[in-house]
C-alpha positions in Angstrom: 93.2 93.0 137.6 93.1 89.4 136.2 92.0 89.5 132.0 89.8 86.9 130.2 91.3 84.0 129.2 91.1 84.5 125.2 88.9 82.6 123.5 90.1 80.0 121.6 89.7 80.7 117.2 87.2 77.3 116.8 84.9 78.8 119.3 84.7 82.0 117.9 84.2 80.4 114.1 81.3 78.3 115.5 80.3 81.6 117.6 79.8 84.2 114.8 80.8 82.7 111.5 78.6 79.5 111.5 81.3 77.0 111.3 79.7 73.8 113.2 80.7 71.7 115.9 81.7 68.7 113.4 83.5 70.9 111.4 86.2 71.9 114.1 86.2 68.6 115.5 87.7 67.6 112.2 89.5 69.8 111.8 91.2 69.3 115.1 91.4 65.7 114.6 93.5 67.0 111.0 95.5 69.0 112.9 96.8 66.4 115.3 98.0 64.8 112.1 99.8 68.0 110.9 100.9 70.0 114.0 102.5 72.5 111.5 99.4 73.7 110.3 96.9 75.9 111.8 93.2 75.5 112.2 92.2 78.1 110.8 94.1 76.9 107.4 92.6 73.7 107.5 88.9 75.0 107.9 89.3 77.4 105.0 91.1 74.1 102.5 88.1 72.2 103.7 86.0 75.2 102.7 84.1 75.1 106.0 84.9 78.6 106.3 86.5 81.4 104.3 89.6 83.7 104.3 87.7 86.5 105.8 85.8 84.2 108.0 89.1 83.6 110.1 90.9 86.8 110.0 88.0 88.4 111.2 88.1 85.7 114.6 91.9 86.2 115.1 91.1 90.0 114.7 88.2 89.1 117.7 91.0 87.0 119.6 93.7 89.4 119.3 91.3 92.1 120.3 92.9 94.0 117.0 90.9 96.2 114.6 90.2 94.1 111.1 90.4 95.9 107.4 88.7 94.9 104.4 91.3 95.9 102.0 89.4 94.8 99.1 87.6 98.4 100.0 89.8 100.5 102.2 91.9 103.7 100.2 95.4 103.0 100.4 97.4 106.5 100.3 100.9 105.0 98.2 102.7 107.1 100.1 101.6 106.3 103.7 102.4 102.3 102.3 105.6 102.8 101.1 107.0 104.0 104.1 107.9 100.8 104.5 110.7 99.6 101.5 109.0 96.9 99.3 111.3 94.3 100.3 111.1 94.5 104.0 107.3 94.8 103.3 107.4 91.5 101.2 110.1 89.6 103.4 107.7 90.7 106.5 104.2 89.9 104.7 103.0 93.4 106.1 101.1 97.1 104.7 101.1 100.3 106.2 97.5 101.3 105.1 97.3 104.4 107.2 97.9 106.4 110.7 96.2 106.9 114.0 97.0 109.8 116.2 101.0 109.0 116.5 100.4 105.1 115.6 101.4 103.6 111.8 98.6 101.2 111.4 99.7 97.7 109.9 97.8 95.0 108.2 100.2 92.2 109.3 99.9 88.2 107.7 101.4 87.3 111.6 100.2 89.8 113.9 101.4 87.8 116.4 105.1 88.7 115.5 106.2 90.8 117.7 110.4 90.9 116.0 108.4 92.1 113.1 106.5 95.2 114.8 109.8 96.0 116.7 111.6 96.1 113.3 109.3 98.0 111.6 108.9 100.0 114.8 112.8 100.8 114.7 112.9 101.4 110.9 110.1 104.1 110.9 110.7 105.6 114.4 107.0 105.7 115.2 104.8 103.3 117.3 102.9 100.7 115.4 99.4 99.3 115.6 99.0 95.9 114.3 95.8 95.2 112.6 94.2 92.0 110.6 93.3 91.6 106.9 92.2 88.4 104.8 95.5 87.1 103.5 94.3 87.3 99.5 93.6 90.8 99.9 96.5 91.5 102.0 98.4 90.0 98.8 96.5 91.9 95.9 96.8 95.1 97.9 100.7 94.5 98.4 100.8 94.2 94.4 99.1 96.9 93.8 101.0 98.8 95.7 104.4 97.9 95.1 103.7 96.5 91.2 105.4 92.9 91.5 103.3 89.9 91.5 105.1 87.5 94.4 103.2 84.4 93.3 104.6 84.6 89.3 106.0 81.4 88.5 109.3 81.8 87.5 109.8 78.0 87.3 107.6 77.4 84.3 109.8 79.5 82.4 112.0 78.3 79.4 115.8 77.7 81.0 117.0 80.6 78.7 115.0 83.3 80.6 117.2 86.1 80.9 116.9 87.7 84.3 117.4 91.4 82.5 114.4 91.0 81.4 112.7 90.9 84.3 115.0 94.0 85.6 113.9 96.0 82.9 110.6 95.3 84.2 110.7 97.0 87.2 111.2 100.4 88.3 115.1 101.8 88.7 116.1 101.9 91.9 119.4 101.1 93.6 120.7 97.7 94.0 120.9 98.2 98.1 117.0 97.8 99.9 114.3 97.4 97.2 116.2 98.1 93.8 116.0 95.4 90.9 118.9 92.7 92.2 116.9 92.7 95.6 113.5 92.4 93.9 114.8 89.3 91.6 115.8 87.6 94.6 112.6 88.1 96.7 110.8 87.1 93.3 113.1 83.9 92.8 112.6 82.9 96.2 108.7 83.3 96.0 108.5 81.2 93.2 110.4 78.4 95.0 108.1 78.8 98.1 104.8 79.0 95.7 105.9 76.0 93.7 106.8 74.4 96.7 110.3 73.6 95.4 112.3 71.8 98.3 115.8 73.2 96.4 117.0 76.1 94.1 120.8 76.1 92.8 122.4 79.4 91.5 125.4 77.7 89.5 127.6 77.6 86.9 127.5 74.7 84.3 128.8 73.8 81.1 125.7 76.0 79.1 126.7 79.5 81.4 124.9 81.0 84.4 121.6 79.2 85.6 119.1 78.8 88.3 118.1 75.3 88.8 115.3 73.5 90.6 115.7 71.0 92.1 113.1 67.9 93.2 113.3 65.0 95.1 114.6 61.9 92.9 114.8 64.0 90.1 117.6 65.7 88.0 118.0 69.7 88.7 116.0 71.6 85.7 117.5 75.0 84.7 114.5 77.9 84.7 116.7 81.1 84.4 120.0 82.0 82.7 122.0 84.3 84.6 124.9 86.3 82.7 128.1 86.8 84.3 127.0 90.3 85.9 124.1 89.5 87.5 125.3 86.0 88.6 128.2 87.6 90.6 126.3 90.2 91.9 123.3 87.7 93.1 126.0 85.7 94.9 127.0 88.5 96.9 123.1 89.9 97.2 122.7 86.0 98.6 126.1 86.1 101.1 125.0 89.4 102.6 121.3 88.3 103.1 122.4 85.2 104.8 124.7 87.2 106.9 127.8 86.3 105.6 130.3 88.8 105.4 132.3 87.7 101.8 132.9 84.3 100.6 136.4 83.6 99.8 136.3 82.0 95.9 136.8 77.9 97.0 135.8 77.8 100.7 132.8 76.7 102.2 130.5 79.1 103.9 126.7 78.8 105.0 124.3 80.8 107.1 120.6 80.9 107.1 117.6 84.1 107.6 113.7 84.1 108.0 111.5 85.1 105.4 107.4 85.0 105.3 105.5 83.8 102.5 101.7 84.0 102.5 101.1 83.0 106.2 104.1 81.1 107.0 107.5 81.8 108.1 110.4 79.9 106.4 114.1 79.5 107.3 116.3 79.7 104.4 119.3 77.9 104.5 122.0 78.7 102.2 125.0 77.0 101.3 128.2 78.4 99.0 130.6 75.4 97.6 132.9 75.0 94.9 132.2 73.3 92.0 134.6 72.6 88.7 132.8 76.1 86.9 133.0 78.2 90.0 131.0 79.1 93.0 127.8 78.0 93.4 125.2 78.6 95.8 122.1 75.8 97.4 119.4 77.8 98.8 116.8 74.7 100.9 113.6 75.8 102.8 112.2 74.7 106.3 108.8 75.7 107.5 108.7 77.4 110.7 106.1 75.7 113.1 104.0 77.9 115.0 102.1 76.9 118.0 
């Protein structure tokens, strides 16, 4: 049986949401320009439509059910069968179950090594689904009680990372506990400031995270103590799938983490330096067709 050829997300914006002609044309014409970004993004930035506007038409696309989480009951515990940091590092909320499906509001529902993950993980088949990205984030913080977007990097340098474990809820440093959760939080920060490179290194004033901008000098935004620095590293190594780092090697690997609704590769690098081991973490967006 031969299926529809799916509709393409302008028409369906100019169909139903009253986004005009001009307005995609533009848009398309902005694209062309930027390849890496998606129309949808660039109708919502030239407020010819809004968030809602264009999950809804990729729901209509995808042929998958949208939810308005903004008014849909989130059980916790039907949420947090998925750990926070594979929700966060996925961009996706269990918001409740169909028959033997987990339903899934997912920022990419177009990821399939994401459904098969979570798929694997929970044992149970998964149905995708579409929400606005902004309520897809206040619902994740409500949830799970840690604001991704905080801006770390407008800090004082001498912000002491305790801190911000005593924060949040005990838990075990393996999956979601505290040293998991400071490294989703740093690495949100980097993405939301659109830092290009954060350093996790030793210098003459202790244990610091450093940003780093083009043509300008690295500027410390978190003090590390010895403890947490060390254990951080090796939180860092594992994540980028690197078994140990032997103290004055080289070593570098790289994983995939979503922010918002872009996927980034993170690229980490461990060197020596004259106070120890230090670690450079740089970002690449993914380009999605």
């Amino acid at each position: 049986m031969r299926r529809d050829k799916p509709r393409r997300i302008g028409e369906i914006l100019m169909e139903h949401f009253g986004v005009t002609p001009a307005q995609v044309a533009l848009a398309l014409a902005e694209q062309r320009r930027e390849p890496s970004r998606r129309l949808g993004e660039i109708l919502v930035a030239s407020r010819a439509t809004s968030e809602e506007a264009v999950a809804r038409a990729l729901a209509l696309q995808l042929r998958l059910p949208f939810y308005d989480l903004s008014t849909t009951e989130i059980l916790e515990s039907v949420a947090k069968r998925l750990p926070e940091h594979v929700a966060g590092r996925l961009r996706v909320l269990a918001i409740g179950s169909e028959k033997d499906a987990l339903v899934v509001c997912m920022a990419d529902p177009l990821d399939v090594l994401a459904v098969d993950e979570i798929a694997s993980m929970t044992g149970t088949r998964i149905k995708p689904a579409v929400a606005a990205p902004g309520d897809l984030q206040a619902a994740m913080e409500k949830i799970y009680g840690l604001r991704w977007n905080s801006s770390l990097f407008g800090a004082p340098d001498d912000t002491d990372p305790a801190l911000v474990l005593r924060a949040l809820p005990a838990a075990s440093i393996e999956g979601d506990g505290p040293l998991m959760r400071l490294s989703n939080l740093i690495l949100a920060c980097a993405l939301s400031e659109q830092t290009p490179e954060v350093r996790i290194e030793p210098d003459e004033r202790g244990f610091h995270v450093m940003r780093c901008e083009k043509a300008e000098p690295p500027s410390r935004v978190m003090r590390l103590n010895r403890v947490v620095f060390g254990a951080l590293l090796g939180l860092f190594a594992h994540r980028l799938g690197l078994r140990s780092v032997a103290a004055g090697t080289a070593a570098s690997g790289e994983f995939i983490i979503g922010w918002k609704t872009t996927r980034y590769v993170v690229r980490g690098a461990f060197w020596r330096v004259q106070r120890g081991e230090a670690l450079r973490l740089r970002f690449e967006r993914l380009e999605m067709n």
